[in-house]
C-alpha positions in Angstrom: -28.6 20.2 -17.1 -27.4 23.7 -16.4 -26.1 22.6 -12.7 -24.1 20.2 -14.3 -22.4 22.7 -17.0 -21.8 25.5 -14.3 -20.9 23.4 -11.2 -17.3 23.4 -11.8 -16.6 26.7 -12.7 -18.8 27.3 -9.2 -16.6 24.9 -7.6 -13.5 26.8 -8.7 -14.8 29.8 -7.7 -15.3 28.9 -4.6 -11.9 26.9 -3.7 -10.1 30.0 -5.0 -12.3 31.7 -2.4 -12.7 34.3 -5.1 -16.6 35.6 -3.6 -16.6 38.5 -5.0 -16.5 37.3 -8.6 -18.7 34.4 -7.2 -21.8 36.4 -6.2 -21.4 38.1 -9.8 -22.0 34.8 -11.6 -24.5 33.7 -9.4 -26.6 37.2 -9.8 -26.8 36.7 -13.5 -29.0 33.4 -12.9 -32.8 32.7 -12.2 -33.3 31.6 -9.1 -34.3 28.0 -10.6 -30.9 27.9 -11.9 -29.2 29.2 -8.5 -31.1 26.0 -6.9 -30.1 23.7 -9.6 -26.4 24.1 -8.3 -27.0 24.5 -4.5 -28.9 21.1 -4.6 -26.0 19.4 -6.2 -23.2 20.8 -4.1 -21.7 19.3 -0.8 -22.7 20.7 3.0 -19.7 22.6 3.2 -19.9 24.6 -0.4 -24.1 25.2 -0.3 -24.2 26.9 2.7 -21.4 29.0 0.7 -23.2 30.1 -1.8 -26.4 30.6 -0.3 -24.9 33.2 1.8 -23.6 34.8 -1.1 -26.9 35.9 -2.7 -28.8 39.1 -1.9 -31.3 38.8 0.4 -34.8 39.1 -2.5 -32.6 36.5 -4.3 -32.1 34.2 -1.5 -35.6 34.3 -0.7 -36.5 33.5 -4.0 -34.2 30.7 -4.7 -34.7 28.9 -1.3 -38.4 28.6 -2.4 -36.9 26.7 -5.7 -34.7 23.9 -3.2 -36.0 20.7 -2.7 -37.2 20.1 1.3 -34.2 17.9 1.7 -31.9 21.1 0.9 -34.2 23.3 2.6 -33.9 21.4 6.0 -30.1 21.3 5.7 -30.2 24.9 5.1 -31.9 25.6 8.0 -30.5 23.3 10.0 -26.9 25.4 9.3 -28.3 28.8 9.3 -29.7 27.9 12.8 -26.5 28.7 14.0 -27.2 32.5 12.7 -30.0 33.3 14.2 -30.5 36.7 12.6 -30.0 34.9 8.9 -32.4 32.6 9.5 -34.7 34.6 11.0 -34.4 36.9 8.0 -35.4 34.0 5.5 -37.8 32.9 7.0 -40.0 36.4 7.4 -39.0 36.8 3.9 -40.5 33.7 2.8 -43.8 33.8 0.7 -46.2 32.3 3.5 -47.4 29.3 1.6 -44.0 28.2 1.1 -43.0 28.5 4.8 -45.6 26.6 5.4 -44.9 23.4 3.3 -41.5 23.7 5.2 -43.0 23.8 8.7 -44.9 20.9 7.7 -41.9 18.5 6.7 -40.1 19.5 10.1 -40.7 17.7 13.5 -43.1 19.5 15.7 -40.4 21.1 18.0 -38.8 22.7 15.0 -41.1 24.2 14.3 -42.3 26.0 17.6 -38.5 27.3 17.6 -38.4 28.8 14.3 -41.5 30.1 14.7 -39.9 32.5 17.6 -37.5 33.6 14.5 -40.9 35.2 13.1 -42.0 38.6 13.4 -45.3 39.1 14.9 -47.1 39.2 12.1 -45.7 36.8 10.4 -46.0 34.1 13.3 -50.0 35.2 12.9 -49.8 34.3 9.9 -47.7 31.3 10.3 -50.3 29.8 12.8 -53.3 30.6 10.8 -52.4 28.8 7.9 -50.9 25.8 9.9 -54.6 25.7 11.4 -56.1 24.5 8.8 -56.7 20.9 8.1 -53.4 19.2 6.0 -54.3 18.6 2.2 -56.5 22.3 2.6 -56.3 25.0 0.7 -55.9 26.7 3.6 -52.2 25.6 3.7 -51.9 26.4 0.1 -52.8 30.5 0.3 -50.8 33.0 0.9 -52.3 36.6 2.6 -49.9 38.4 0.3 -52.6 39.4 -2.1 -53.7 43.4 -2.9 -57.1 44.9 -2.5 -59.0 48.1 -3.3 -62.4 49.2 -1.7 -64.9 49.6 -4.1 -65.7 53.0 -3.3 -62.4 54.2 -4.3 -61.7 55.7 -7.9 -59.1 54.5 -10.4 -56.8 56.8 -9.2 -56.7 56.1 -5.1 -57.0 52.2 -6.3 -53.8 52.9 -8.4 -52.2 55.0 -5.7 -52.8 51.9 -3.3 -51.2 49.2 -5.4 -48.1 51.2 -5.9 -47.8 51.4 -2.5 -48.5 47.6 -1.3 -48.1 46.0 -4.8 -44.4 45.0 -4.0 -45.2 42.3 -1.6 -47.9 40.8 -3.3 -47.4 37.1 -4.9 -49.4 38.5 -7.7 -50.3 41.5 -9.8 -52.0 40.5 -12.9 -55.7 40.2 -10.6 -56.8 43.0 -8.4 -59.3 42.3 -5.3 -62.5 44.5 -4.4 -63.8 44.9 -0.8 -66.6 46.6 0.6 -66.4 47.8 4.2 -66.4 44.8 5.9 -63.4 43.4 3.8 -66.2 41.1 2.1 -64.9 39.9 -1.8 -67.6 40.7 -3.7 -65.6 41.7 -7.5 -62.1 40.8 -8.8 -60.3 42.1 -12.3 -57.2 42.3 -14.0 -54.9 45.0 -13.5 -55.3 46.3 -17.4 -58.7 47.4 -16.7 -57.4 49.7 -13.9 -54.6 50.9 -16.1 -56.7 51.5 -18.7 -59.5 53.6 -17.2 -59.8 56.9 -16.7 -59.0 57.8 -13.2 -61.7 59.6 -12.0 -63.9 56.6 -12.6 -64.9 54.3 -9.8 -63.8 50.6 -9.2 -67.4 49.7 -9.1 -68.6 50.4 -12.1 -65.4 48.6 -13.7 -66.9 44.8 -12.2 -68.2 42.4 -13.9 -70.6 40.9 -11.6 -69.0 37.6 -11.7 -66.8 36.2 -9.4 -65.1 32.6 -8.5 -63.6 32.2 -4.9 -62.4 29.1 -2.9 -63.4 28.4 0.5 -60.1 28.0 3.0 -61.9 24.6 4.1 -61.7 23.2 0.5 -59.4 20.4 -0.8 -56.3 21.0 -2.5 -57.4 18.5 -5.3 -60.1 20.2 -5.6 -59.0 23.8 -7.0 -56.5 21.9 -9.5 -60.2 21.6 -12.1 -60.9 25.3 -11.3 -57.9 26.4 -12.2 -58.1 24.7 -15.8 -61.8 25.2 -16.3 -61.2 28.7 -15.9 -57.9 29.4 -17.4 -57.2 31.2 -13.8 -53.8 32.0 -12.7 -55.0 33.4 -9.3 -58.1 32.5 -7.3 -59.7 34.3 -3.6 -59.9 32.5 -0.5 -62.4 33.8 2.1 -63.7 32.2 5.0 -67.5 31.4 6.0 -68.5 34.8 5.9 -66.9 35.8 2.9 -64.4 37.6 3.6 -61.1 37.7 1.8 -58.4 36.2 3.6 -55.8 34.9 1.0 -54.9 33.7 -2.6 -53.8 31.1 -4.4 -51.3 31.3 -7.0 -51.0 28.7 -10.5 -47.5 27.5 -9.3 -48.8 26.3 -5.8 -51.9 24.5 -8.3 -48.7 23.0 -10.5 -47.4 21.6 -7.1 -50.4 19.8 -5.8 -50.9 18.6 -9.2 -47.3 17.3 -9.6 -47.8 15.7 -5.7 -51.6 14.0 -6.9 -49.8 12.7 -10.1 -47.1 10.8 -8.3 -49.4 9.3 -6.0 -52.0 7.7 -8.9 -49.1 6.4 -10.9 -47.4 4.8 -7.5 -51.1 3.5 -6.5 -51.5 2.4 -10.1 -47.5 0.5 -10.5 -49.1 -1.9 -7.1 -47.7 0.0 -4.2 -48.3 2.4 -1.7 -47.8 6.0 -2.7 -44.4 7.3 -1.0 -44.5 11.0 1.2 -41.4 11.6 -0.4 -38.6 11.0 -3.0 -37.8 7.7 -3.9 -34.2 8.0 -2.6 -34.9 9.9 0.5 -37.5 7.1 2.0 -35.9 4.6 4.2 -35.0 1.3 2.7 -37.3 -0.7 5.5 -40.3 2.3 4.8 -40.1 1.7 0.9 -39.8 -2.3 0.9 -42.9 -1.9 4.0 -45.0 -0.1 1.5 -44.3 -2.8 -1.2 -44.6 -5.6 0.8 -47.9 -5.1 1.6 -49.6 -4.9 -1.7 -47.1 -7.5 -2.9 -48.1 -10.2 -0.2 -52.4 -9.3 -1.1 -51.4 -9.4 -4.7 -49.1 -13.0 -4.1 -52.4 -14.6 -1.8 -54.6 -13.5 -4.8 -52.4 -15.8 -7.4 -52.4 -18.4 -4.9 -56.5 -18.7 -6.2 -55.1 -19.7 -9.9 -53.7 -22.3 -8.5 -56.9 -23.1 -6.5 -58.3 -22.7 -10.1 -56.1 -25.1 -12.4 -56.7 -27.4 -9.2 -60.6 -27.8 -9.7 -59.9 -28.5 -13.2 -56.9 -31.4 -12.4 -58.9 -34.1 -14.4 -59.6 -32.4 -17.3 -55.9 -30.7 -17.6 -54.5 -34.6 -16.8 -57.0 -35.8 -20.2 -55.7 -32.6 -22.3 -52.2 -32.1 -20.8 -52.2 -29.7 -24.1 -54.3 -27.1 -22.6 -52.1 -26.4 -20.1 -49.8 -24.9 -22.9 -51.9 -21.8 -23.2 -52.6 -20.9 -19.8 -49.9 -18.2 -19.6 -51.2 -17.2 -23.1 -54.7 -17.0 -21.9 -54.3 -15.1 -18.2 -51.6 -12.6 -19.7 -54.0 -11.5 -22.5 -56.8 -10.9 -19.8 -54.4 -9.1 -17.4 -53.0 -7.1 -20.0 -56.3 -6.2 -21.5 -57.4 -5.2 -17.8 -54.4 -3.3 -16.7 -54.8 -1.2 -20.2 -58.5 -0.5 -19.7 -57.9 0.6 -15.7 -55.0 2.5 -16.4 -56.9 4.3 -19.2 -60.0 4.8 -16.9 -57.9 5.9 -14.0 -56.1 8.3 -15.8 -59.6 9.9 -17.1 -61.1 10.3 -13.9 -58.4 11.8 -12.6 -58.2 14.6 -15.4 -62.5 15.2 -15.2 -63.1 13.2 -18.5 -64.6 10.6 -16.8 -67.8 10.5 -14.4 -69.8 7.9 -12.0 -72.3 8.9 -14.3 -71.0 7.9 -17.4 -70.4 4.2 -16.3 -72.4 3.0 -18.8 -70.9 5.1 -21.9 -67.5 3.3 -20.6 -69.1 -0.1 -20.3 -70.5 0.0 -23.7 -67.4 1.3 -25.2 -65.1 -1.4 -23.4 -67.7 -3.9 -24.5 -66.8 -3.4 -28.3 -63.0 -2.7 -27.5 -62.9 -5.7 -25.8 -64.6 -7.9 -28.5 -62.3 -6.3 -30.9 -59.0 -6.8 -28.9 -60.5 -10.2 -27.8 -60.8 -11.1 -31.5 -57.8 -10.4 -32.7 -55.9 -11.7 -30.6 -58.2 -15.2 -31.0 -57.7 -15.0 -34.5 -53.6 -14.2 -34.0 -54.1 -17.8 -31.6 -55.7 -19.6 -33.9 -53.6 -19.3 -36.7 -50.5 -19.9 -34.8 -51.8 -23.1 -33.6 -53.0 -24.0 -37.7 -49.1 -23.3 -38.5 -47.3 -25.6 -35.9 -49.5 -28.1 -36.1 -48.8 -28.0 -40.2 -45.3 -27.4 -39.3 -44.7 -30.3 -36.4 -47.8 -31.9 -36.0 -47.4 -31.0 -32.0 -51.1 -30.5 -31.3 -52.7 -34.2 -32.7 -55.7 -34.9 -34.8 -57.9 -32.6 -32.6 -55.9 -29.5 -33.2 -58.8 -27.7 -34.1 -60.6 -28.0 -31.1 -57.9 -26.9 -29.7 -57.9 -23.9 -31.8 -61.2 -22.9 -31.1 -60.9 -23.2 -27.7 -58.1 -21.2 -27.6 -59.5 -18.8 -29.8 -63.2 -18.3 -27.8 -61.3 -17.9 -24.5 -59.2 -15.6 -26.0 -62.1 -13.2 -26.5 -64.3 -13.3 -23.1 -61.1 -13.3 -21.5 -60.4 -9.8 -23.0 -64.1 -8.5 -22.9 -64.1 -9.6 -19.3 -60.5 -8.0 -18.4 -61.3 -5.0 -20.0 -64.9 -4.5 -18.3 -63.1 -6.0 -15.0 -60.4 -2.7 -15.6 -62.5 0.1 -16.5 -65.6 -0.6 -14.1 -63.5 -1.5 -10.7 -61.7 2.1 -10.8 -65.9 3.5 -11.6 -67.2 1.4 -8.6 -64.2 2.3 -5.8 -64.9 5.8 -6.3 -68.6 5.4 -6.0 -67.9 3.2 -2.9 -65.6 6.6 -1.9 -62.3 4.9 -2.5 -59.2 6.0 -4.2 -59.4 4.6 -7.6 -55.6 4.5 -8.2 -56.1 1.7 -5.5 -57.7 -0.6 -8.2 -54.0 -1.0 -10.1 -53.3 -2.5 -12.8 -51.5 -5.6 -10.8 -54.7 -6.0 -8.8 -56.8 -6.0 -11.9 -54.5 -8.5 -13.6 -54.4 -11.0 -10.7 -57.9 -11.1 -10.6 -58.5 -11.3 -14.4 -56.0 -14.4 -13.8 -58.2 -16.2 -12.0 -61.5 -15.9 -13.8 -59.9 -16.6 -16.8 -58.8 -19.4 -15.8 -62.3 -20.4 -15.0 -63.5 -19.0 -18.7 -60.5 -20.9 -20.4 -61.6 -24.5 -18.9 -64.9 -24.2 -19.0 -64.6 -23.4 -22.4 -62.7 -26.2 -23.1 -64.9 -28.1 -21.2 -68.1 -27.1 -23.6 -66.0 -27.5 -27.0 -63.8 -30.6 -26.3 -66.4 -32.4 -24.7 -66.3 -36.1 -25.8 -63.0 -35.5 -28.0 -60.1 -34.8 -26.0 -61.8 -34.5 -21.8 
């Protein structure tokens, strides 16, 4: 929204070539804001304004640009070397990394050379560990104190090295051997008297994350805990990074996307909707699409083996769409749900049977209303138009009964298949809401006939 009110005065600006005024307006905005209007303006005006910023604000606002906009920057400020190589050492580590990941391998190698030395040591440390770590998530931009020191050295330090640090609000405490063993918040060291040591101002308790851990993984610790900073140290415990709430917000934002692409019946896309090939997105469709299509082709299979009854009670053909939608619908609610709760921690493999029971009694419910809602609609237009014969009844309660297994048996189908994929070790996104209805369609098929079957016996088959 604020791109769109500022981008013409921007444009102005710079087709009057009037930079001076230019880099005052853009000054005055968060970097958010600066990367709002840089993503919406052409090749030739971006690169403009970009250069215009000062070089913290650059940094700063180049983390905020989507990858697309990143990779064309850096594809133009190749031809500077010394500008890119700027940005890039200035770059918070984590973020340089999720670029060096989007970018073909020989693109990487070259700007590493753009790095300093100790920033390509850090650049190849974190690309060494596995994708999807947390490894790739930290950043080594983190401040320290030995716990030895008093209040007063520890304070003397932060001022010192506090400037490049991604975060201020939690303080680290090493021994010797650069071994975490405390952490605190920066109050407590304000607050103290500054003769007294760091040691005695710890806690005793302390949460860390191994480098080797899963992104997913931190996203619970971090809301558990109410953290906005956690440790990273390796095997031995030593402190080798941190990771910060807005890298969390990220992954969480990335996990998120996926479910609710795994859950619409498709494979989840590695990156926005309009920047993925046409022939990549219809790929990732078509597959689930074609397993999804052979499925249906088993409700035909279905009204097949029941051919003699349907061709005695052409009636009951009438309520198949009513009957399969209900169950699909009722099973696509219940997975969704379920997925959605296992996904957030509300939700365990052991608490399969709490969810069984409860979608037992939902699904009686919902299955009984909706029988009763069938039932009386069937009473009205046979009063009103006599459509339905002097059996109607049967009818009615056919209708009705299948109604209600067929939602007790879609909603037990939706909330146990997500339960036993991940118990199998499968993504339980992967049990969608299409899957779940096309298989709901074909037993309930199989519950609708049979039932008819049982009631109509003798009367209408």
């Amino acid at each position: 929204m604020f791109s769109a009110l500022v981008n013409p005065e921007i444009r102005q600006l710079i087709k009057s070539k009037n930079f001076k005024l230019l880099r005052e307006v853009l000054t005055d905005l968060y970097p958010v804001e600066i990367a709002g209007i840089i993503d919406d303006l052409p090749a030739q005006d971006d690169i403009i304004v970009f250069r215009l910023l000062p070089r913290d604000l650059a940094v700063r606002t180049f983390e905020q640009l989507s990858l697309e906009k990143q990779h064309e920057l850096v594809d133009r400020l190749a031809k500077d070397p010394y500008s890119l190589s700027t940005l890039l050492n200035d770059l918070s580590p984590d973020d340089r990394t999720s670029l060096f990941e989007e970018l073909p391998g020989y693109i990487t190698q070259k700007l590493m050379r753009l790095l300093s030395p100790e920033q390509r040591r850090i650049a190849v440390t974190l690309l060494g560990y596995p994708p999807e770590s947390v490894g790739r998530l930290m950043t080594p931009d983190y401040v320290c104190v030995n716990d030895k020191w008093t209040v007063e050295k520890a304070l003397d330090h932060i001022r010192k090295t506090g400037s490049d640090s991604e975060t201020l609000n939690v303080i680290y405490v090493v021994d010797d051997n650069e071994r975490l063993i405390g952490d605190m918040r920066i109050r407590q060291i304000i607050l103290s008297e500054p003769m007294v040591p760091i040691s005695s101002l710890m806690d005793g308790r302390l949460l860390t994350l191994k480098a080797t851990d899963d992104q997913e993984s931190v996203i619970g610790i971090f809301q558990d805990y109410d953290r906005t900073a956690l440790p990273v140290t390796d095997t031995d415990g030593v402190l080798i990074g941190i990771v910060t709430i807005d890298d969390v917000f990220d992954v969480m934002e990335e996990e998120v996307t996926e479910d609710i692409q795994k859950v619409g019946g498709t494979e989840a896309l590695d990156a926005p909707y309009l920047d993925i090939p046409l022939f990549t997105l219809i790929k990732k469709r078509a597959k689930w699409l074609i397993s999804l299509f052979i499925g249906e082709m088993l409700t035909a299979s279905a009204m097949g083996a029941f051919e003699d009854e349907i061709a005695k009670a052409v009636v009951l053909a009438l309520f198949v769409p009513l009957i399969i939608s209900s169950g699909g619908n009722s099973g696509s609610q219940a997975a969704t749900l379920v997925i959605r709760a296992m996904s957030l921690g509300e939700v365990k493999l052991a608490d399969w049977w709490t969810v069984m029971k409860r979608e037992i009694f939902s699904g009686l419910a919902l299955g009984g209303l909706l029988g009763v809602i069938g039932i009386i609609r069937i009473a009205i237009w046979q009063k009103a138009f006599g459509m339905y014969g002097e059996h109607w009844l049967s009818i009615a309660v056919t209708v009705g009964l299948s109604l209600i297994l067929v939602v007790l048996w879609g909603t037990l189908t939706g909330s146990m298949l997500p339960l036993f994929m991940k118990k199998i070790g499968a993504d339980p996104a992967t049990s969608s809401a299409p899957f779940v209805a096309t298989l709901v369609d074909v037993t309930g098929l199989v519950i609708y006939f049979s039932m008819a079957i049982f009631i109509m016996q003798g009367h209408l088959i």
